[in-house]
C-alpha positions as CSV (number, residue, x, y, z in Angstrom):
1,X,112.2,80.7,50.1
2,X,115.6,81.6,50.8
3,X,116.3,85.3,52.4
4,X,119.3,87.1,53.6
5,X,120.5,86.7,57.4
6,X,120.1,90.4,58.6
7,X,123.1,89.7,61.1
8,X,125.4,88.1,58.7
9,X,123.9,88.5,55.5
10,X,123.9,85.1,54.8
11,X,121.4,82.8,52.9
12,X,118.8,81.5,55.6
13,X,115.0,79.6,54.9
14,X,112.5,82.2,55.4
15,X,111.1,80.0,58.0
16,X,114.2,79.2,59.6
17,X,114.2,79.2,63.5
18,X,117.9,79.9,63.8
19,X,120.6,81.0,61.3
20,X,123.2,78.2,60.7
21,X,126.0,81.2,60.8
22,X,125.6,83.3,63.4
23,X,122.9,81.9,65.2
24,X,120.2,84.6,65.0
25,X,116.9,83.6,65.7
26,X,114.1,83.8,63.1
27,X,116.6,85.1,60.7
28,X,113.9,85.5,58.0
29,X,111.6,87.5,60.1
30,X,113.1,91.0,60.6
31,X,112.8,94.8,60.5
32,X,109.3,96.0,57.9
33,X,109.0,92.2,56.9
34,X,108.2,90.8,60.6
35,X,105.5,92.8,61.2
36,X,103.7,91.5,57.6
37,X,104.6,87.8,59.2
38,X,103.6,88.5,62.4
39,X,106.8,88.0,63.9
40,X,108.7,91.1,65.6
41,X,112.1,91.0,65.9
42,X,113.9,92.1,69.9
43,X,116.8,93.3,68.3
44,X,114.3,95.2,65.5
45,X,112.1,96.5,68.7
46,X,114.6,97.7,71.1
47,X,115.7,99.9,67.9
48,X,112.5,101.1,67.9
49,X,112.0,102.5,71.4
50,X,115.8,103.7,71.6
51,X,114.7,105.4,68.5
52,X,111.1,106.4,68.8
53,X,111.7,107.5,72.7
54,X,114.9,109.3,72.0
55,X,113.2,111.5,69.3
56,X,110.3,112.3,71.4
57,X,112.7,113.6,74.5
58,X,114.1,115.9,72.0
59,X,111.0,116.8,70.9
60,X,109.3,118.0,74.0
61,X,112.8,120.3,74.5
62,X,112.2,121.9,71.4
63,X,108.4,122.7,71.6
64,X,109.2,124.7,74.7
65,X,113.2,125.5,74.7
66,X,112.8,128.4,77.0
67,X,111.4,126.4,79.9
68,X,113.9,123.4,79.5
69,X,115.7,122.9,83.2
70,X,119.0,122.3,84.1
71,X,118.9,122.3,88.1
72,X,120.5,119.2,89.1
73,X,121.3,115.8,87.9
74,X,118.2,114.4,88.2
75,X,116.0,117.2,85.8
76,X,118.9,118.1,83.6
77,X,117.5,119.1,80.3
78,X,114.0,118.2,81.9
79,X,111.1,119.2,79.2
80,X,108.1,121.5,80.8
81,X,105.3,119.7,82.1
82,X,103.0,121.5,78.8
83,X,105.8,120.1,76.3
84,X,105.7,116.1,78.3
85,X,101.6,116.8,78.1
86,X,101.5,118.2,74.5
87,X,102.8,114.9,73.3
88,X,101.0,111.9,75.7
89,X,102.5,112.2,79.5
90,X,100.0,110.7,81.4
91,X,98.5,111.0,85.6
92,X,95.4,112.1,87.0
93,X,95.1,115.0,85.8
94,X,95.6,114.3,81.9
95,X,93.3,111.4,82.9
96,X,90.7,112.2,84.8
97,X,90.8,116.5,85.0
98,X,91.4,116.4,80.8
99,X,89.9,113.2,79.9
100,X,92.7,112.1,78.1
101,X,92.0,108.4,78.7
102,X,95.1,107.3,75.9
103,X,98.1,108.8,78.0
104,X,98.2,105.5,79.6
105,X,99.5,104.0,76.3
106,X,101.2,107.1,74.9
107,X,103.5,108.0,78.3
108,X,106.2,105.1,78.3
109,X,107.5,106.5,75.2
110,X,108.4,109.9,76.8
111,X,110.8,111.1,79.3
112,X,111.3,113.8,81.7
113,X,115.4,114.2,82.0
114,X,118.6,113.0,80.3
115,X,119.6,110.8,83.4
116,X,115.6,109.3,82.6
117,X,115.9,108.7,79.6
118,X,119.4,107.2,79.3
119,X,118.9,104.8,82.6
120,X,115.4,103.2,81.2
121,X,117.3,102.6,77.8
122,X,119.7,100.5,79.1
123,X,117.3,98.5,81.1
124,X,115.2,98.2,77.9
125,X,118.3,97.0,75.5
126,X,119.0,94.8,78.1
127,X,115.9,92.9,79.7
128,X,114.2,93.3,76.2
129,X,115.7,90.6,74.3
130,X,116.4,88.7,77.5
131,X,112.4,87.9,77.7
132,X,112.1,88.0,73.5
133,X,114.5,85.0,74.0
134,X,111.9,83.4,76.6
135,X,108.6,84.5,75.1
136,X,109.4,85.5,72.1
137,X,109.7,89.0,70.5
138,X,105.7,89.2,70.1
139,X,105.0,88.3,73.7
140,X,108.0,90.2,74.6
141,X,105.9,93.6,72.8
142,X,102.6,92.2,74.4
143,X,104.2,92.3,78.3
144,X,106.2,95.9,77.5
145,X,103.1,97.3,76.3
146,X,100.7,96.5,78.6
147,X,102.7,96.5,81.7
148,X,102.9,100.4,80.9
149,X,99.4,101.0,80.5
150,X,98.5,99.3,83.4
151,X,101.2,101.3,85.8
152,X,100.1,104.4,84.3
153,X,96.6,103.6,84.8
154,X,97.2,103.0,88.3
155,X,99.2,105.3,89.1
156,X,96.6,108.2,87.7
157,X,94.1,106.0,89.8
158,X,95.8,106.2,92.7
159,X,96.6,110.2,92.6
160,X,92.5,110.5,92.2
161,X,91.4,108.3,95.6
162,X,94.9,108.7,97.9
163,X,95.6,112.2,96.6
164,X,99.5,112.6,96.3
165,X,100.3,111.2,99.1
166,X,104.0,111.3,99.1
167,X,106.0,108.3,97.7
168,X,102.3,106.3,97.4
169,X,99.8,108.7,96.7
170,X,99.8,108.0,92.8
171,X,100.6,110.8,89.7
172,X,98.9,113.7,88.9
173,X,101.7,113.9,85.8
174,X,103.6,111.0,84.7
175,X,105.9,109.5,82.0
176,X,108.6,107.0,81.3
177,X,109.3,103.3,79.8
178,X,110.4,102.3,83.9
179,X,106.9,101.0,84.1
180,X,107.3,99.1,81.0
181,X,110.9,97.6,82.5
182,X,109.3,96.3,85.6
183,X,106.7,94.5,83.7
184,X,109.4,92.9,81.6
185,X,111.1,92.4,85.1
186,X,107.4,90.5,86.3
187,X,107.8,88.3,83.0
188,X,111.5,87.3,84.1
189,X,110.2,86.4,87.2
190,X,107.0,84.1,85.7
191,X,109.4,82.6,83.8
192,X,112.0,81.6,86.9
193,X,109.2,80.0,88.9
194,X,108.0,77.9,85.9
195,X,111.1,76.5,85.0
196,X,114.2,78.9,84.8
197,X,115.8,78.2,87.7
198,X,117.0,79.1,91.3
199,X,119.6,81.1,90.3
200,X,117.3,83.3,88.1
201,X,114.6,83.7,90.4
202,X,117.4,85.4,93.0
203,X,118.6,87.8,90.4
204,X,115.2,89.3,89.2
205,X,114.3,89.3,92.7
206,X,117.6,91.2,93.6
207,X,116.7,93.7,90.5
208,X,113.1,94.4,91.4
209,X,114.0,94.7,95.4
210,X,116.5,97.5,93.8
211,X,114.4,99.1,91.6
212,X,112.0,99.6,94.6
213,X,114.0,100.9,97.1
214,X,115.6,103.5,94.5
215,X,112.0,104.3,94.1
216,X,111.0,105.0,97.9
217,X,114.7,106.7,98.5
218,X,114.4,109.3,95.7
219,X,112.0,111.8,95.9
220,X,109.7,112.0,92.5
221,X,109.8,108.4,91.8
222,X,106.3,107.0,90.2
223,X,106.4,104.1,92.9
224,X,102.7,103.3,91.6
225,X,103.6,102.9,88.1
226,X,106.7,100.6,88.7
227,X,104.6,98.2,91.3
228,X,101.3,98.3,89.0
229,X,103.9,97.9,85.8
230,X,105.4,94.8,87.3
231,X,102.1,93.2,88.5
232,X,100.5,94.2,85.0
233,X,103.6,92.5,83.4
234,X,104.0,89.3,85.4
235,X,99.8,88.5,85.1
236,X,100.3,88.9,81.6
237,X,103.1,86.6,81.3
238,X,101.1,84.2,83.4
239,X,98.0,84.4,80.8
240,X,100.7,83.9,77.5
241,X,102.5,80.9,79.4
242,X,106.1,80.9,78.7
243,X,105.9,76.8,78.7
244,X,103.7,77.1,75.7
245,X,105.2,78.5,71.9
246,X,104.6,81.4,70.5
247,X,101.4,81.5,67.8
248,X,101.2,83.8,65.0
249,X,98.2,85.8,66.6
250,X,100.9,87.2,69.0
251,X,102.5,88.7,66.2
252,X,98.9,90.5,65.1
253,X,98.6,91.4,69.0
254,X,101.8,93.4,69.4
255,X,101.7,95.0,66.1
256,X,97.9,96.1,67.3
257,X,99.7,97.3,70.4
258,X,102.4,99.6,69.0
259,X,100.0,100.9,66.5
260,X,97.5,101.9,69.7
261,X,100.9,103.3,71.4
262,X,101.9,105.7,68.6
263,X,98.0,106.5,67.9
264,X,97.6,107.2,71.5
265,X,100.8,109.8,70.9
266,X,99.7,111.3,67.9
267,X,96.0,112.1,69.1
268,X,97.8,113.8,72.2
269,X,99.4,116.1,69.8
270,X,96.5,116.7,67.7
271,X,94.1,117.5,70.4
272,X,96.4,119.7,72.7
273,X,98.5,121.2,69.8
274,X,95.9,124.1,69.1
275,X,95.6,125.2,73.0
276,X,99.7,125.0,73.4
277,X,101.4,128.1,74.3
């Protein structure tokens, strides 16, 4: 079956690993139609969080417009802490005080600033495709999603036993697709020592040493989710293999993942909407 090239909007085989044009890979498996194929598109999903995260940040400045802050750089047009709860944030107490065990999925889509937002988008258009090129998009999903979870997890973990302890104490609110990025950042580095080179290896390193060290610099960094987020991401990549191809049930498991993400941020609205002043 012949389909258009979504790039170049050329004829392509459906089944087509590359397109003979413009060289886009999996040409016939893109936007709505990859997720019935069980194939997701990088270029489809990085869309999708620019889009998805973008419109939430907005939201949770609009729910509560009179509390939005503007002191500084760093919490510019910061949402309140009810709005970033209202809508998934996650951290001990949302956790463990609220027993709102989904925020762990439902908090990498939010943000708590403009500077927030716009840095982790530009790590996420650029790492994203870079391991969907690797992995492929569906494993790509798999390491983003989980690596998330698990830093948020950890993170609200760590605020409950170490109790705020500043710079390694852990959460009690958190959000933001950074712990997502240093999981895609743990897959990179997989990837290096398998068979990617010397060169590689250096440059994730030099990108997670940075990423760390901003982290321990500037006060209010979630140090717990990026270091759980990268070890959540790189034993994830381990257990997919990046020597090995990509299967079809990939496909099912990041579809299953997104769907879990956006339930998890739905039934955060649903079951705090009705208390929400």
């Amino acid at each position: 079956m012949a389909v258009l090239c979504p790039s170049c909007r050329q004829l392509v085989g459906a089944d087509d690993e590359t397109c003979f044009n413009c060289g886009k890979r999996r040409p016939g498996r893109h936007g709505v139609g990859a997720f019935f194929t069980g194939a997701i598109d990088a270029d489809t999903f990085v869309a999708l969080v620019l889009w998805v995260c973008g419109a939430l940040y907005l939201c949770t400045l609009a729910v509560d417009p009179n509390g939005v802050r503007f002191d500084g750089p760093f919490s510019f047009l910061a949402p309140t802490g009810q709005a970033v709860a209202l809508f998934g944030a996650s951290g001990a107490q949302p956790v463990f005080g609220l027993h709102r065990w989904w925020t762990p999925l439902s908090a990498s889509w939010l943000h708590g600033s403009v500077l927030h937002i716009v840095f982790n988008m530009l790590w996420v258009r650029d790492l994203a495709p870079a391991v969907a090129e690797i992995y492929g998009a569906s494993r790509m999903v798999i390491v983003y999603v989980v690596a998330g979870a698990v830093g948020f997890l950890a993170s609200s973990t760590a605020f409950l036993v170490l109790g705020g302890i500043p710079y390694v104490g852990g959460s009690q609110l958190t959000l933001g697709a950074s712990a997502s990025v240093f999981g895609l950042l743990g897959a990179l580095l997989v990837y290096s020592r398998r068979g990617g080179g010397s060169l590689m290896q250096q440059q994730v390193r030099s990108w997670l040493l940075g990423g760390l060290l901003f982290g321990f610099v500037m006060p209010g960094i979630d140090n717990w989710a990026h270091i759980a987020g990268f070890a959540g991401g790189y034993a994830c990549a381990q257990l997919l293999d990046p020597m090995r191809p990509e299967r079809p049930v990939h496909g099912t498991w990041a579809v299953i993942g997104l769907l879990a993400s956006f339930g998890a941020v739905l039934l955060s609205v649903v079951t705090l909407l009705p208390y929400f002043r």
